[in-house]
C-alpha positions in Angstrom: 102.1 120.5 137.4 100.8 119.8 141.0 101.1 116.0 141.7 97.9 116.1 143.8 96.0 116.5 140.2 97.3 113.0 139.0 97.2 111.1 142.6 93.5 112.3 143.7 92.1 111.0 140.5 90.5 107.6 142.0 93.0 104.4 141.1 92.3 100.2 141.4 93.3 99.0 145.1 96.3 98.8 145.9 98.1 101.5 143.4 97.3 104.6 145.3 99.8 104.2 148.4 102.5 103.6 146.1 101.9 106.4 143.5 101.5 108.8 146.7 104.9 108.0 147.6 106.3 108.4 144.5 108.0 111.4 143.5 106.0 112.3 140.5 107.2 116.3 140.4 110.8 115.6 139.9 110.5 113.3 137.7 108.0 116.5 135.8 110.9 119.0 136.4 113.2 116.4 134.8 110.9 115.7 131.9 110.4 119.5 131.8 114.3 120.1 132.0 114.5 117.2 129.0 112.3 118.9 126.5 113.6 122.7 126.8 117.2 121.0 125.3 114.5 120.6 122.1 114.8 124.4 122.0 111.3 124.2 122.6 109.5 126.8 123.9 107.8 126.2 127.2 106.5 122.7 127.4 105.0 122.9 131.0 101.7 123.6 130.1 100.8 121.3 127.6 103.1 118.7 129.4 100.8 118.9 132.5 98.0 118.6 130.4 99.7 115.1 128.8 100.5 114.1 132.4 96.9 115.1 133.7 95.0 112.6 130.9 97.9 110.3 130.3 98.5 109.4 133.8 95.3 107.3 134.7 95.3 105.3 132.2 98.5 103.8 132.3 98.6 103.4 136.1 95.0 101.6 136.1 96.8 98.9 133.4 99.7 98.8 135.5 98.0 98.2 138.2 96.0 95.8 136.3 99.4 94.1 135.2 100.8 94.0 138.8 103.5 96.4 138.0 105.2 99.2 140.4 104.0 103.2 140.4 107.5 103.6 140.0 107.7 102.1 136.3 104.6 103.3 135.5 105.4 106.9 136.4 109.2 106.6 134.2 106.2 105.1 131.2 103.7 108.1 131.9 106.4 110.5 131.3 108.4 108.7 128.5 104.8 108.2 126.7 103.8 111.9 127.2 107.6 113.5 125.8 107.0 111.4 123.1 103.6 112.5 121.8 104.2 115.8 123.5 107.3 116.6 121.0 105.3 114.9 118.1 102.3 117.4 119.0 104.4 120.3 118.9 106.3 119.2 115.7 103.1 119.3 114.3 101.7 122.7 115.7 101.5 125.4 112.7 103.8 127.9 113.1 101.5 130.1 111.6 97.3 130.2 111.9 95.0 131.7 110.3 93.0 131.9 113.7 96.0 133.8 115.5 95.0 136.8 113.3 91.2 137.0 113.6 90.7 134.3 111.2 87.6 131.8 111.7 88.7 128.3 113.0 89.1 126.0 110.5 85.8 123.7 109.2 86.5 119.8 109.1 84.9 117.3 106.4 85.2 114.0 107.6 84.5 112.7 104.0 85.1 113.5 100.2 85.0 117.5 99.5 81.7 118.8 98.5 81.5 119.8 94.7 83.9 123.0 93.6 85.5 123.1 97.6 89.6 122.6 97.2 91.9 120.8 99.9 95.6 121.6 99.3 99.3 121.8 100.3 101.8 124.5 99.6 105.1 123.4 99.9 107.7 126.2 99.4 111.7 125.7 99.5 114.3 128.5 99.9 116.2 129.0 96.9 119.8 129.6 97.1 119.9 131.8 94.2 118.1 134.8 95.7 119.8 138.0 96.0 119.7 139.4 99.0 120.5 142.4 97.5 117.0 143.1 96.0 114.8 145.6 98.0 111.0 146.1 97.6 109.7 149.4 96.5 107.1 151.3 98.5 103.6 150.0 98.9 102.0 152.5 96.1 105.1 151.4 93.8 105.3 148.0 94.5 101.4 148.0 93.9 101.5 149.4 90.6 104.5 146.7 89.5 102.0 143.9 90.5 99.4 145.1 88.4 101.3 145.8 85.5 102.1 142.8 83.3 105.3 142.6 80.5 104.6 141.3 76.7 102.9 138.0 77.0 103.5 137.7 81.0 99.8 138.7 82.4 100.2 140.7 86.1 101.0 138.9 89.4 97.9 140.9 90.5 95.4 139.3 88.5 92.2 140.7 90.7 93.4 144.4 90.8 90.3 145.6 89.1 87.5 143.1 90.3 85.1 144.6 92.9 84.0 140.8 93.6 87.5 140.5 95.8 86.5 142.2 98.8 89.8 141.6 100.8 92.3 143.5 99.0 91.8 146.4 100.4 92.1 144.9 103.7 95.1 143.1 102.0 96.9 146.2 101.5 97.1 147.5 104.5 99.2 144.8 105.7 101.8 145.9 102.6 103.9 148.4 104.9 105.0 145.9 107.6 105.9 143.1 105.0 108.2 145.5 102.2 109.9 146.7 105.9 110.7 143.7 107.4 111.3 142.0 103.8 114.2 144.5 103.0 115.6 145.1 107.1 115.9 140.7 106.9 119.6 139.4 107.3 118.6 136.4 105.3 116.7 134.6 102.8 115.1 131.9 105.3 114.2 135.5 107.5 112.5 136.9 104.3 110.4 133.4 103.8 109.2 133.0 107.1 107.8 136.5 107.0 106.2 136.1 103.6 104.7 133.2 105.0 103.8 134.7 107.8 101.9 137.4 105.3 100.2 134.9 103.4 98.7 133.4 106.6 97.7 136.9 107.8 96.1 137.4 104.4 94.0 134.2 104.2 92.5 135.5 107.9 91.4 138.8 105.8 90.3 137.1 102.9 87.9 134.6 105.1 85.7 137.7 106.2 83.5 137.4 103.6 82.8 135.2 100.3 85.1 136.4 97.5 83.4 136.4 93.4 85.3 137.1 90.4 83.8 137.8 87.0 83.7 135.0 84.7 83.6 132.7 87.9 80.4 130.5 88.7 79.5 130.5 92.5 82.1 132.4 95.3 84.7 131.2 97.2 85.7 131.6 100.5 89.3 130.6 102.3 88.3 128.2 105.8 92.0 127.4 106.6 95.3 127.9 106.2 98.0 127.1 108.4 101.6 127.4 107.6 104.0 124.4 108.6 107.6 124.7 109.0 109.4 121.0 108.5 113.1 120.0 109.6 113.8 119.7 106.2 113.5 123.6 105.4 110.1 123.6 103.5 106.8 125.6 104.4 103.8 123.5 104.2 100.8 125.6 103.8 97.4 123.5 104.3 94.5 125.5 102.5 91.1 124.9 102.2 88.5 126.5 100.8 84.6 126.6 100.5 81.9 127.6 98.0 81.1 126.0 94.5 84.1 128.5 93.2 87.4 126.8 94.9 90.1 128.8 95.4 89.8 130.5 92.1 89.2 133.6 93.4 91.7 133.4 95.9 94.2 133.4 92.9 93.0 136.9 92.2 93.8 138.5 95.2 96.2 140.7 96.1 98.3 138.1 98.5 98.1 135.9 96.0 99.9 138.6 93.5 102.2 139.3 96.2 103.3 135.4 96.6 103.7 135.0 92.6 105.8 137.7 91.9 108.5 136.9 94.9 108.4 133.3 93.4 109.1 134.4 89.5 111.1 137.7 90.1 112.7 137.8 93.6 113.4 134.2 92.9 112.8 133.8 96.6 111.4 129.9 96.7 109.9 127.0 94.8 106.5 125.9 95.1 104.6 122.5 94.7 100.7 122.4 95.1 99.3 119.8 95.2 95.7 119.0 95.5 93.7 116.2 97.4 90.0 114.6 97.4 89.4 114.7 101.0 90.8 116.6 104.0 92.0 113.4 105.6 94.1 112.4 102.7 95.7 115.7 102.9 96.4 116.0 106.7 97.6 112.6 106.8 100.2 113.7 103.7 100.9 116.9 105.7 101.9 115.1 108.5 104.3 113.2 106.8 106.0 116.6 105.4 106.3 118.1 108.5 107.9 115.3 110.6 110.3 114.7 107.8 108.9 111.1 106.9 107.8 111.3 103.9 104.3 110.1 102.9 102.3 109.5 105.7 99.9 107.3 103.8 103.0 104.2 102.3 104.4 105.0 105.7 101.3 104.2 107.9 100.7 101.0 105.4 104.4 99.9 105.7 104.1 99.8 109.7 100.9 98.3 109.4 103.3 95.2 107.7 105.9 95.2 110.0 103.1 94.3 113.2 101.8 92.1 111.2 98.8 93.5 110.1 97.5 90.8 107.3 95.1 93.3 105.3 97.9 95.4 104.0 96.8 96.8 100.3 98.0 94.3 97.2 99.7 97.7 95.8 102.2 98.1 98.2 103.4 94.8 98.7 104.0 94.9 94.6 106.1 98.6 95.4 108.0 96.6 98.6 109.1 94.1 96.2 109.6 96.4 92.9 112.0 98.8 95.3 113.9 95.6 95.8 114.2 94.3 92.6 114.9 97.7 91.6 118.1 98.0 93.5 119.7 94.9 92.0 120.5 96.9 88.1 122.6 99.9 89.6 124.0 97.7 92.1 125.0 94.5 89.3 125.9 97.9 86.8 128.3 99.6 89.1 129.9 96.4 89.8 130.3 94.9 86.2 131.8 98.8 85.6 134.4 98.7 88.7 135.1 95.2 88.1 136.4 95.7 84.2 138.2 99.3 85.4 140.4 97.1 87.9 141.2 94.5 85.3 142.0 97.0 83.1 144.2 98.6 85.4 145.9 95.6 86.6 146.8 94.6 83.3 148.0 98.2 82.7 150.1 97.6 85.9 151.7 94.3 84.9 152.6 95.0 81.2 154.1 99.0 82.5 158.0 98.6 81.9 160.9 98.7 84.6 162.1 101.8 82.7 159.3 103.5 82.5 159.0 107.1 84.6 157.6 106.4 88.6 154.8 109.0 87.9 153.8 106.9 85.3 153.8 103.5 87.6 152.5 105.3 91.4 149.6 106.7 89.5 149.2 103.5 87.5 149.0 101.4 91.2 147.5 104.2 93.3 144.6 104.1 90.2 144.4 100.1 90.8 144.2 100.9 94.9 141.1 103.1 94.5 139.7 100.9 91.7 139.7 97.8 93.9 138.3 99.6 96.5 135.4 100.9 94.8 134.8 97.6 93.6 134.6 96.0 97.1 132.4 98.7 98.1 130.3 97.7 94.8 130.1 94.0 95.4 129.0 94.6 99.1 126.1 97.0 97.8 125.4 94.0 95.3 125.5 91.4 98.2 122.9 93.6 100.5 120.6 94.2 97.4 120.2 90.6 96.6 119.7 89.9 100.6 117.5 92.8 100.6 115.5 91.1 97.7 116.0 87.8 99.3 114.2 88.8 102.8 111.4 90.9 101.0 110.6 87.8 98.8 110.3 85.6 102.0 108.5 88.3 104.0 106.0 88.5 100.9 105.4 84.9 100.5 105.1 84.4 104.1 102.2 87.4 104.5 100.2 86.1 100.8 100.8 82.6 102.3 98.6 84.0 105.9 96.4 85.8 103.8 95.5 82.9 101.6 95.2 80.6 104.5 92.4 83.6 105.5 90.9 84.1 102.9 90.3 79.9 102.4 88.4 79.8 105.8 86.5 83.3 104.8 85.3 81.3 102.3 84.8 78.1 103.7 82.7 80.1 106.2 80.6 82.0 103.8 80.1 78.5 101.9 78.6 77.2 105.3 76.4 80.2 105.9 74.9 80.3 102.7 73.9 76.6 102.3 72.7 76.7 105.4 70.7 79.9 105.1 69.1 79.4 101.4 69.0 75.3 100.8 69.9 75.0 97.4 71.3 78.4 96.4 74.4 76.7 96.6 73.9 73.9 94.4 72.5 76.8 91.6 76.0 78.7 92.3 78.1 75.3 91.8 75.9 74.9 88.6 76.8 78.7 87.4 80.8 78.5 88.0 80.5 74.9 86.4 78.8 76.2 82.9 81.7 79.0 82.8 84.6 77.1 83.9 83.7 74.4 82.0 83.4 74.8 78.2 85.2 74.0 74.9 85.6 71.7 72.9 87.4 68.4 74.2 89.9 66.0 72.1 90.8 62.3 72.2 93.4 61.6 74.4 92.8 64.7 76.4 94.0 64.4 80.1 91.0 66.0 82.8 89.1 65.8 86.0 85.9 64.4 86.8 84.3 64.6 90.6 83.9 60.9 91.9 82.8 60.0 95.5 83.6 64.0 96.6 87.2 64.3 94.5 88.7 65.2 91.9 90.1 62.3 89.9 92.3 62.7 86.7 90.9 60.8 83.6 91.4 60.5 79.8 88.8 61.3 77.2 88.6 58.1 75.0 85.7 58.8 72.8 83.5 61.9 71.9 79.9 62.4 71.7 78.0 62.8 68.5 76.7 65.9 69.3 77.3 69.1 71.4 75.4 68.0 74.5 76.2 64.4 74.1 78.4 62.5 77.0 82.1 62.4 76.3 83.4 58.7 77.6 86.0 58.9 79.9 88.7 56.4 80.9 89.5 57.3 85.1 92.8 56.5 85.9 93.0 53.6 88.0 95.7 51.2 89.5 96.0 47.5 90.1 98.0 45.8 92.5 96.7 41.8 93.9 99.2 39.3 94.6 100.3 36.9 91.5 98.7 39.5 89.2 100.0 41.9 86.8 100.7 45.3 88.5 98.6 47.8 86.4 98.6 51.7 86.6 97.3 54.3 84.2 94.0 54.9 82.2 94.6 51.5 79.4 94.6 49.3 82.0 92.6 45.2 81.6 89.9 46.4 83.3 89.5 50.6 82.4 87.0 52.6 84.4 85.3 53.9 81.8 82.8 56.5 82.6 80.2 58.6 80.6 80.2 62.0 81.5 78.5 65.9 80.0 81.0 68.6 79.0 79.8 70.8 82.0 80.8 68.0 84.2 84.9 67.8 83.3 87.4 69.9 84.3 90.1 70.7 81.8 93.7 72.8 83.3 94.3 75.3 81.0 97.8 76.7 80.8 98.6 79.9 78.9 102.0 79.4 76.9 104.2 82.4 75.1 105.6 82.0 71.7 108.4 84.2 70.4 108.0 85.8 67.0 111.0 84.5 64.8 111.9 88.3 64.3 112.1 88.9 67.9 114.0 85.2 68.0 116.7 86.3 65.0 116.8 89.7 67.0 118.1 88.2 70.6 120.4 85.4 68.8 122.0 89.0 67.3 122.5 90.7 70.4 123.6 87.3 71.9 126.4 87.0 69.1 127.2 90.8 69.9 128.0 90.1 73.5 130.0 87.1 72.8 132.1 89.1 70.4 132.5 91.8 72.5 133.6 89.5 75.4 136.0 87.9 73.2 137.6 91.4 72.3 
């Protein structure tokens, strides 16, 4: 692109004699020459585009920062390869919109009721038999509307006057059964099906599509095929009307797509279906750059800069991954570590006389074994320190979050006894005739709130009825010169105190107690180990 496009563009003081003098189309050309080794196509257009938009703002906050046009420039371009090949990663290979298809419609929130939002992911299968030709367009028309036995049609829609768009649909027949059966390979034959199905779904979304039996119509607004660099086509569907995509199932593409899936063996799908268009493209982009799930992927990031509201669920998966690696890992070891000593003692008790096929295979079995097993212990050693740092790292972000969440509340405490006097006394009242209820006995260790705190006391006497006052003995310490050190609640001079049930505080811990059958049932398995061990 023209350098004067980025430099005229007005700057802070004091940036624009340095970007003038910097070379900024060579370093393009380079960037250029950088991006066609993707075995791209040509990058120049949108590049310039990246440079045109890109550019400003990153030389008005290096500027800002006091750094050199130079730097900035080498940042422009490293920033705009970087998004420019994530971009094009992400362009559809296929669009519904490159044959005459509307552009797609986008809901920011949940679908409305009966609209579908959905990914098609199709992998090559090896099996497929290259072999295998299509018939001609009448034939091969005929075999998708004829069903076998039980097995219904691939065509399901061949007689309803409600699909509009197979008619359209089968003209585009000829040009898929001829490049289908001239391809020189399987992955050839896939990417033209594909290429088919997108065609079709720009058909289909001329008009609303009804089928018989079907409330409502349907109408196809997108579909964009995907190609990942992991092999799969990701086709992103979505579709309009109080009817789904039910009566897309009963078109003739549709037909088409099943029966090279069942008989040509040609791929395996996986649908799968989401509540919002958001949720799907953020899953989709995932797919296609080869990272898996967009959605754990953008929360795990979110942990590692720190973010502190990071969803409760993942941090649970984080450290159930972790734990999770330990039992293969302690498995394969205890398995490699009784194959060696088996084979060592195999190797010492082996006789002199004994053949040297025998005693090489005998040590080159004890070689491998001991191998393995240092391979096993260092997988064992890098689960437990992967367990180790998740542990730390989750303790360390509940820890922040706790700290957090303690001033949240302190704040909202503030607010709201300073915004309604006395609403907070009421809500202190409420949490106090929940908390604290039951029945109290002698002896009976609590808490009671004197001068602002929490003290520990005893319960020495009850009261004769319900909502009478239970005395309490407050735990109290002595300590004068020439006098009896004294510590406890029976102390000479007790702090006895009188005090209603909704007033104490009483820890309650919840304890497990093992059934004697499941008791008698470990000490069995225990006594089976040990006599295992012993043999």
């Amino acid at each position: 692109p023209p350098p004067s496009r980025a430099m005229a563009r007005p700057s802070t003081a004091g940036t624009t004699s340095h970007v003038a003098k910097h070379n900024l189309q060579q370093l393009v050309q380079d960037a250029v020459g950088q991006l066609r080794t993707e075995h791209l196509g040509d990058p120049a257009a949108w590049l310039a585009a990246l440079l045109v938009s890109m550019a400003d703002a990153l030389l008005e906050e290096a500027a800002s920062a006091g750094h050199g046009a130079e730097l900035t420039a080498h940042q422009v371009l490293g920033q705009a390869t970087q998004l420019a090949l994530r971009r094009d990663t992400l362009r559809p290979k296929f669009s519904m919109t490159e044959f005459g298809g509307p552009p797609p419609v986008a809901e920011s929130g949940p679908l409305p009721s009966g609209a579908v939002s959905l990914i098609r992911s199709a992998k090559l299968l090896e099996r497929h038999d290259l072999n295998m030709q299509l018939p001609r367009p009448g034939e091969f028309l005929a075999l998708l509307s004829t069903g076998s036995g039980d097995v219904p049609p691939c065509f399901a829609g061949a007689g309803e006057a409600g699909i509009g768009c197979n008619a359209a649909q089968e003209e585009l027949l000829p040009s898929l059964i001829e490049d289908f059966n001239g391809a020189t390979s399987a992955r050839v034959r896939l990417d033209r099906v594909v290429r088919f199905m997108v065609e079709a779904a720009a058909r289909e979304a001329e008009a609303e599509q009804t089928a018989a039996g079907v409330e409502g119509a349907g109408m196809v607004s997108r579909c964009d095929a995907f190609c990942s660099s992991t092999g799969f086509y990701h086709l992103a569907e979505d579709y309009a009307g109080a009817a789904g995509d039910t009566p897309h199932r009963m078109t003739l593409a549709s037909g088409v797509w099943r029966w090279l899936q069942f008989n040509a063996n040609l791929f395996k799908l996986d649908v799968r279906r989401f509540a919002s268009q958001k949720v799907r493209d953020a899953e989709l982009e995932g797919l296609v750059l080869g990272t898996g799930t967009s959605i754990y992927n953008a929360a795990a990031e979110a942990w590692a800069s720190g973010v502190e509201d990071v969803p409760k669920k993942l941090r649970l998966d984080i450290v159930k991954a972790a734990v999770g690696q330990l039992a293969p890992a302690v498995l394969e070891t205890r398995k490699m570590r009784h194959e060696a000593e088996d084979l060592q003692k195999a190797n010492s008790s082996c006789d002199c006389s004994a053949d040297v096929l025998i005693t090489s295979r005998l040590k080159h079995q004890l070689k491998e074994a001991e191998r393995k097993l240092e391979i096993s212990d260092r997988n064992h050693r890098r689960a437990l320190e992967r367990l180790e740092g998740t542990r730390l790292a989750t303790a360390a972000r509940i820890a922040v979050q706790l700290s957090n969440d303690r001033e949240a509340y302190g704040e909202a405490i503030v607010e709201l006894a300073s915004e309604e006097p006395g609403a907070l006394d009421v809500l202190t009242q409420r949490v106090a005739e929940i908390v604290n209820a039951g029945e109290l006995k002698v002896g009976d260790i609590v808490a009671v709130m004197e001068a602002g705190k929490l003290k520990q006391a005893k319960v020495i006497e009850l009261p004769p009825s319900s909502e009478g006052e239970y005395t309490l003995s407050i735990r109290k310490r002595h300590s004068r010169e020439h006098r009896l050190y004294e510590e406890g609640y029976d102390t000479s001079k007790p702090w006895l105190k009188r005090c209603r049930r909704i007033d104490i505080y009483k820890h309650r811990r919840d304890r497990q107690t093992l059934s004697p059958i499941s008791m008698r049932s470990r000490q069995r398995q225990k006594e089976a180990k040990t006599a295992t061990e012993k043999k």
